[in-house]
VOLUM-463249 format. One record per residue: residue number from 1; residue in three letters; x, y, z of N, C-alpha, C in turn. Coordinates in pm, 1 decimal, decimal comma. Each point is the difference from the previous one (the first is absolute). Layout:
BEGIN
<r NUM "ALA" <X Y Z> <X Y Z> <X Y Z>> ...
END
This chain:
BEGIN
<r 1 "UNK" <490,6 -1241,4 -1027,4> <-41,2 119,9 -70,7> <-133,3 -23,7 -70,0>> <r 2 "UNK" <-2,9 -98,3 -81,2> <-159,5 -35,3 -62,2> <-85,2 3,7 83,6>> <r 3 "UNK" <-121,7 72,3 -19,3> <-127,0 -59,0 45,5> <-4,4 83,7 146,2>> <r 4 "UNK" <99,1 60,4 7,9> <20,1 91,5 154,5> <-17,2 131,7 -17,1>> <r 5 "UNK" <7,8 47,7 -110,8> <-57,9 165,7 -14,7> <-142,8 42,7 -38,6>> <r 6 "UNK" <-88,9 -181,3 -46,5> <-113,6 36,0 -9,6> <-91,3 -8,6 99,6>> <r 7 "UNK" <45,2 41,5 129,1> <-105,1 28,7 140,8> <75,9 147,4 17,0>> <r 8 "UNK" <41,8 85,3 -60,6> <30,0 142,7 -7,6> <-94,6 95,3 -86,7>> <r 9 "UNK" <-77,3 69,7 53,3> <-77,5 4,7 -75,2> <-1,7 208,9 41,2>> <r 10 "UNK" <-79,5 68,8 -98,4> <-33,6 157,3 27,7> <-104,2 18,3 -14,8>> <r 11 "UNK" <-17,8 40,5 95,7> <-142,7 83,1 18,9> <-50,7 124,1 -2,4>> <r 12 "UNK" <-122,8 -24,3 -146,5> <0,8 159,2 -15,4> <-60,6 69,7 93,2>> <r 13 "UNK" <-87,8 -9,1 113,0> <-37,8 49,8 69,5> <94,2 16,1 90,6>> <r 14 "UNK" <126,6 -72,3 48,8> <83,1 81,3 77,2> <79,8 184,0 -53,7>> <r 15 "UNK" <-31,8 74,4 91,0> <44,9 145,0 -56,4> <167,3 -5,7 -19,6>> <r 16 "UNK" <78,7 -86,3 16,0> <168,4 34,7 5,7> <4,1 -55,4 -99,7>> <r 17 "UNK" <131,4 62,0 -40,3> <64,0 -54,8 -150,3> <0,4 -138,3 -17,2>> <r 18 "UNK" <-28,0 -25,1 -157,0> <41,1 -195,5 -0,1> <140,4 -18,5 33,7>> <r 19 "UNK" <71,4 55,3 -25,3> <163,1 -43,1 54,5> <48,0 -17,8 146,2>> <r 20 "UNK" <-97,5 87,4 64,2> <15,5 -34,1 129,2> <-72,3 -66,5 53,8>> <r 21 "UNK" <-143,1 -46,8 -78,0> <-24,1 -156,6 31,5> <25,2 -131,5 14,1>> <r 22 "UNK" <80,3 18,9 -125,1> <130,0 -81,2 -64,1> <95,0 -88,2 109,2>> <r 23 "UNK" <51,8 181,9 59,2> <102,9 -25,5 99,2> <-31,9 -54,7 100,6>> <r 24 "UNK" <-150,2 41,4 60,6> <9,6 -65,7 114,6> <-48,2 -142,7 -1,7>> <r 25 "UNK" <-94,1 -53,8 -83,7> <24,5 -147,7 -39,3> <106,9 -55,3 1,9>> <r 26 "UNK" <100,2 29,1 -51,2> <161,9 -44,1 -74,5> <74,6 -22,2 158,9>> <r 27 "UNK" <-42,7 108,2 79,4> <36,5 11,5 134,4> <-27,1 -103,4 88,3>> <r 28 "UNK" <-111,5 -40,2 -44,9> <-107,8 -64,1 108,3> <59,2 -135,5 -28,0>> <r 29 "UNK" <2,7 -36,4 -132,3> <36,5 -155,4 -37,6> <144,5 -29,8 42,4>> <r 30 "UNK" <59,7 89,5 35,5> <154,0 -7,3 29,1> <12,3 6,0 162,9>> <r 31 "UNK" <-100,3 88,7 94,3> <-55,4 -23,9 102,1> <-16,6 -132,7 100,8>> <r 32 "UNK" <-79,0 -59,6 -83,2> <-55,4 -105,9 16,3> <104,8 -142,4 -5,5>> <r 33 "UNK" <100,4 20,2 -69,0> <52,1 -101,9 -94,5> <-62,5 -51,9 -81,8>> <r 34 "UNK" <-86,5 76,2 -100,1> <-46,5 -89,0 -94,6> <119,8 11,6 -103,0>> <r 35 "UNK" <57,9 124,5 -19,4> <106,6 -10,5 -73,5> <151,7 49,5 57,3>> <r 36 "UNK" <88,5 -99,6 23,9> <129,7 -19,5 115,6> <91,5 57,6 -79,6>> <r 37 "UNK" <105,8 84,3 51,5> <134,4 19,5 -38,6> <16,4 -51,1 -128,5>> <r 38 "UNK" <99,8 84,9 -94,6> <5,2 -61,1 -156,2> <-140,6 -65,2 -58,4>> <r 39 "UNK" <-91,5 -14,6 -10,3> <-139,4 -9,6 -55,2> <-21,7 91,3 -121,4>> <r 40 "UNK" <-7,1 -81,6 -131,5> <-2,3 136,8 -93,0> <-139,6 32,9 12,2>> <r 41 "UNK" <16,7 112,6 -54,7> <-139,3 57,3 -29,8> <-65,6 -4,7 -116,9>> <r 42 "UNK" <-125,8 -30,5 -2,0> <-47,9 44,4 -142,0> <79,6 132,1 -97,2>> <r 43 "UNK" <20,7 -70,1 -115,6> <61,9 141,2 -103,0> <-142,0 116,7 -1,1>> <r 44 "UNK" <100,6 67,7 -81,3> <-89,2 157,5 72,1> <-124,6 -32,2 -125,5>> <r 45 "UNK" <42,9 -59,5 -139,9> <-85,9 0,4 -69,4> <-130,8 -112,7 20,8>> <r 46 "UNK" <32,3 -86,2 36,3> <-57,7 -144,2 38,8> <-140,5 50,3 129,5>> <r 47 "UNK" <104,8 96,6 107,8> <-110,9 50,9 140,5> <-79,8 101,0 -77,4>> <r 48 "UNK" <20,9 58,0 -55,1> <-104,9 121,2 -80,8> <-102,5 -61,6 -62,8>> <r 49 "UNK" <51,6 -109,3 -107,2> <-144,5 -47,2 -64,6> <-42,3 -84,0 135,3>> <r 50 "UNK" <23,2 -67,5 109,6> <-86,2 -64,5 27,8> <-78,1 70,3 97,1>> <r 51 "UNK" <-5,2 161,1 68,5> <-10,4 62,6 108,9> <-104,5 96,3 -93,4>> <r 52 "UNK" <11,1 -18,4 -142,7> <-66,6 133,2 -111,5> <64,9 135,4 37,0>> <r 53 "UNK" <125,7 32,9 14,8> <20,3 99,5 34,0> <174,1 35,7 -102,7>> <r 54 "UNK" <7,3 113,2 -26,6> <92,7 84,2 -112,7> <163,4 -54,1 42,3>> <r 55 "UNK" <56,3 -57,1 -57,0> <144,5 -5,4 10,5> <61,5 89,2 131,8>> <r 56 "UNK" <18,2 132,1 -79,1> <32,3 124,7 80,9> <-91,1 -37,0 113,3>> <r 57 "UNK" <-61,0 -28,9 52,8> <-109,0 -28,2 125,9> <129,1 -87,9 91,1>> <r 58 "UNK" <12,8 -104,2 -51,8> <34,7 -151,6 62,1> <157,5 47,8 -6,9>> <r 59 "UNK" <60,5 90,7 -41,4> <133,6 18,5 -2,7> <33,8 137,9 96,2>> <r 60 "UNK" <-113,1 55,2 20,4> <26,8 105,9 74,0> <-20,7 -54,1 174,9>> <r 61 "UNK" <-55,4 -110,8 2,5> <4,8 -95,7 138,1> <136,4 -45,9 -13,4>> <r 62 "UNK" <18,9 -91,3 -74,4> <146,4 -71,6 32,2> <102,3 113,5 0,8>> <r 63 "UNK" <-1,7 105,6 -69,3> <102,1 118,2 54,3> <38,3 -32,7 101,7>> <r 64 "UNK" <-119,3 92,7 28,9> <-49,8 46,8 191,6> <37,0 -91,4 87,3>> <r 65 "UNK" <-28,5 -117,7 -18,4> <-6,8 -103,3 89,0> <195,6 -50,5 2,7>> <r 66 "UNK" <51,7 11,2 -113,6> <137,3 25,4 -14,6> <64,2 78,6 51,9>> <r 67 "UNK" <-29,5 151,0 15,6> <29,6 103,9 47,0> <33,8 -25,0 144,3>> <r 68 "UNK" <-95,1 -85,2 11,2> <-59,5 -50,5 212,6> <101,8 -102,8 38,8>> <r 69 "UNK" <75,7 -54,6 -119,8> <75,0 -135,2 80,2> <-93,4 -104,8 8,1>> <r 70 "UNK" <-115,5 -5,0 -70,8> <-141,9 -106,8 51,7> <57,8 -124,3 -124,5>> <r 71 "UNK" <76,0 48,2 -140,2> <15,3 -110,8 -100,9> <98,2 69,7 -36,3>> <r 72 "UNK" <82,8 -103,1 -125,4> <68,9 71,7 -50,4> <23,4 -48,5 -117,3>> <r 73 "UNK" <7,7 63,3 -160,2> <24,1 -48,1 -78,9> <83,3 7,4 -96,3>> <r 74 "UNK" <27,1 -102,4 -65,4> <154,6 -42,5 -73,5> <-1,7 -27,1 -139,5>> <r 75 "UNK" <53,9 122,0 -56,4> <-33,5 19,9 -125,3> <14,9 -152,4 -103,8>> <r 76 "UNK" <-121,5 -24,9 -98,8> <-15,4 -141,5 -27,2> <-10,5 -59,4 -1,3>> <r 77 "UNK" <-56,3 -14,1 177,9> <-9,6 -88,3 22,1> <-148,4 -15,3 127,0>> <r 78 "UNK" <-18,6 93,0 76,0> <-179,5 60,5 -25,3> <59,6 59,1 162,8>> <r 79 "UNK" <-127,8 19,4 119,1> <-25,7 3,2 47,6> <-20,3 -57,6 155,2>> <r 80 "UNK" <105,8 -14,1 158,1> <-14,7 -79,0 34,4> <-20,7 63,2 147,9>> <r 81 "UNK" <-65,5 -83,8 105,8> <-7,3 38,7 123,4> <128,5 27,6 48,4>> <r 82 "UNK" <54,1 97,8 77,3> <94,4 52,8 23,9> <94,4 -141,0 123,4>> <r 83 "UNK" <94,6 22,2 -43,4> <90,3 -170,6 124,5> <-19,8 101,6 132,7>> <r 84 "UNK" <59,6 -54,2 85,1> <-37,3 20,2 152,5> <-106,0 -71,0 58,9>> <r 85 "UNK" <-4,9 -45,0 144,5> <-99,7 -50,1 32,8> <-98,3 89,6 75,6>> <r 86 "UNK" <32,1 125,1 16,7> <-70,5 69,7 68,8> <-57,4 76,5 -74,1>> <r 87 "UNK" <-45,7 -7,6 -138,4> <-50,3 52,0 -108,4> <-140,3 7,0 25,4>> <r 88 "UNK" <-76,2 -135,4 11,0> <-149,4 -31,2 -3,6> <-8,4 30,0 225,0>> <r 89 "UNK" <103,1 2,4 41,0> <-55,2 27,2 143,0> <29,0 160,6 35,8>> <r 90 "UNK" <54,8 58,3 -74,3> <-25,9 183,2 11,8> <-142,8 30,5 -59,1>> <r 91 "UNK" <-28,1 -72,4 -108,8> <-144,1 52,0 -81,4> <-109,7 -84,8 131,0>> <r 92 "UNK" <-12,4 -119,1 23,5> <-79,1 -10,2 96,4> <-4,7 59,5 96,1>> <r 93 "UNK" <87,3 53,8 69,9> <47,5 113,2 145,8> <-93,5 80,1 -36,6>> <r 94 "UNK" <7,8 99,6 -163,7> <-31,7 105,3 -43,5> <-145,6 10,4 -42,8>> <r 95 "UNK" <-30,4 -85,6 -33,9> <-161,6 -36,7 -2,3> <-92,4 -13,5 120,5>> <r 96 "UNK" <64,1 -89,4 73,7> <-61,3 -3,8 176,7> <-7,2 164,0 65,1>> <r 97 "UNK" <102,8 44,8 18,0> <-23,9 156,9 17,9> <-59,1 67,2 -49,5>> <r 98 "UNK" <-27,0 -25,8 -183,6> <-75,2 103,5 14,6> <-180,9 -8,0 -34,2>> <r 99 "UNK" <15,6 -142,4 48,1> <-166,4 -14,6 37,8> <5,4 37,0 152,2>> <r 100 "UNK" <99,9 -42,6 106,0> <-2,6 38,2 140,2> <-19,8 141,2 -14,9>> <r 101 "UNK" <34,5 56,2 -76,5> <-22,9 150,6 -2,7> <-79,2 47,9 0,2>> <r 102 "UNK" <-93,1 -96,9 -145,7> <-153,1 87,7 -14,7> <-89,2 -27,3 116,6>> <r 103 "UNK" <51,2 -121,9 64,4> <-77,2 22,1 76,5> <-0,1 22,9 175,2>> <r 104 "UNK" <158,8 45,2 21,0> <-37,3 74,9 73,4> <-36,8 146,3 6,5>> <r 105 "UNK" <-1,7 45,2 -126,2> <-51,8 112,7 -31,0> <-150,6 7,9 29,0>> <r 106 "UNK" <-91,5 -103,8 -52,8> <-148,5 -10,8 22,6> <1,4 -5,0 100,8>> <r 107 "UNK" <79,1 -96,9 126,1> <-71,0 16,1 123,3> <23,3 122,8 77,2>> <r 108 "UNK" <64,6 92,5 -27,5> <47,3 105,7 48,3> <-122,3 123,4 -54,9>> <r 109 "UNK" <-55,1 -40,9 -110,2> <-104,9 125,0 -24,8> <-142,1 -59,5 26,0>> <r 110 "UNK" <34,4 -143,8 60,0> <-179,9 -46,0 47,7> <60,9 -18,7 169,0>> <r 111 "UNK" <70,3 41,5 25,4> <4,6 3,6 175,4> <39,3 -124,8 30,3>> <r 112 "UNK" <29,5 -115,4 -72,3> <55,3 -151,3 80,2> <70,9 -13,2 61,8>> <r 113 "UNK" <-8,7 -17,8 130,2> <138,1 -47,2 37,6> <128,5 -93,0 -12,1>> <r 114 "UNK" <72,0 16,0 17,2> <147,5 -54,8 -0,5> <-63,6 -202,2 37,0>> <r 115 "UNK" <-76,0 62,1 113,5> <-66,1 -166,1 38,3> <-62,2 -104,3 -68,5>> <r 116 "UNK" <-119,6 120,6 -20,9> <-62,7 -30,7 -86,1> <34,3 -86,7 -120,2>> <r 117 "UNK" <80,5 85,2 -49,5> <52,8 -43,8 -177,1> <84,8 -97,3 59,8>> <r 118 "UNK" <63,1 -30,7 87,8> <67,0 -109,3 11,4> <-89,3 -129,6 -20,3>> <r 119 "UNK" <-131,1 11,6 79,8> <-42,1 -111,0 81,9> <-75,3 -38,5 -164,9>> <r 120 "UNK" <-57,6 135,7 -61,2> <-54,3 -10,8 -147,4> <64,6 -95,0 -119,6>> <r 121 "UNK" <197,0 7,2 23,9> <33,6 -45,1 -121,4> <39,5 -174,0 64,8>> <r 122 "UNK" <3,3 11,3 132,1> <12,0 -153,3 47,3> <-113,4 -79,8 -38,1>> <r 123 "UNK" <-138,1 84,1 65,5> <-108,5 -72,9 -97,9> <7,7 -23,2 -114,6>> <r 124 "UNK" <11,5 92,0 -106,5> <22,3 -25,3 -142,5> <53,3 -109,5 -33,6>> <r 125 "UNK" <161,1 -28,3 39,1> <81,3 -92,8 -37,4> <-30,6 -130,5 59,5>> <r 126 "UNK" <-40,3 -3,4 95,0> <-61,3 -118,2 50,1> <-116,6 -85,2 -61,6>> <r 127 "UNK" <-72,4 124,1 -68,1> <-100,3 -55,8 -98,4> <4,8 -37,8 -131,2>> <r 128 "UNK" <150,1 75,4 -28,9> <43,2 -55,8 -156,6> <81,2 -147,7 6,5>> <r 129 "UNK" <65,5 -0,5 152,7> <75,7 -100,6 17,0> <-85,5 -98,7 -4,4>> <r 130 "UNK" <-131,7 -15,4 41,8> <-100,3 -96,0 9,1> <-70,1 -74,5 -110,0>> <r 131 "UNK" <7,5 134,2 -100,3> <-31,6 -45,8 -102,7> <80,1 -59,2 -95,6>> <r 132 "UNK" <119,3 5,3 -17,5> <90,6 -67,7 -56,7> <68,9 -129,6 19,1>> <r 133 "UNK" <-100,8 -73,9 103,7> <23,4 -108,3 69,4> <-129,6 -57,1 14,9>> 
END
């Protein structure tokens, strides 16, 4: 939990609410496995001062994100990634789609083909794979 909510950060130039910035960070780190099954979370008061953002802000995410089955929390005792193991692999599913989305949406209003974008994201990954090695 220390030292893991301060790479969460809001941006005022993003136009969506801070809470749903919140969320999808909170999402992302749970995604990833940065934070696994039962993982508490930062308290709601603790993520607010360190994010600069209003109580009611940082509590209206963990709702939500409660609401979702994404955490769940136990009165007194704070805040925790929800048990199941398919917790952080539904939010990754759900993230991959819906960048696959945006962009098969773009290639569909710039004319790309199906081929194309294939042969496009093999390049891509091939070049990130390269670089990470």
């Amino acid at each position: 939990m220390h030292g893991m909510n301060s790479t969460l950060l809001i941006s005022q130039a993003d136009p969506r609410p801070m809470y749903l910035q919140l969320m999808e960070q909170i999402c992302q780190r749970i995604a990833v496995g940065d934070w696994p099954a039962g993982h508490e979370l930062p308290s709601i008061r603790a993520l607010a001062a360190d994010v600069r953002v209003s109580v009611i802000t940082v509590k209206r995410a963990y709702l939500e994100l409660e609401r979702q089955s994404v955490i769940v929390t136990r009165q007194g005792r704070g805040s925790f990634v929800a048990e199941g193991a398919d917790v952080g692999l539904k939010l990754r599913d759900q993230e991959l789609s819906d960048h696959l989305r945006a962009v098969a949406s773009l290639s569909l209003l710039l004319g790309v083909s199906l081929e194309e974008l294939g042969e496009r994201l093999g390049q891509l990954r091939d070049e990130l794979t390269r670089e990470k090695t």
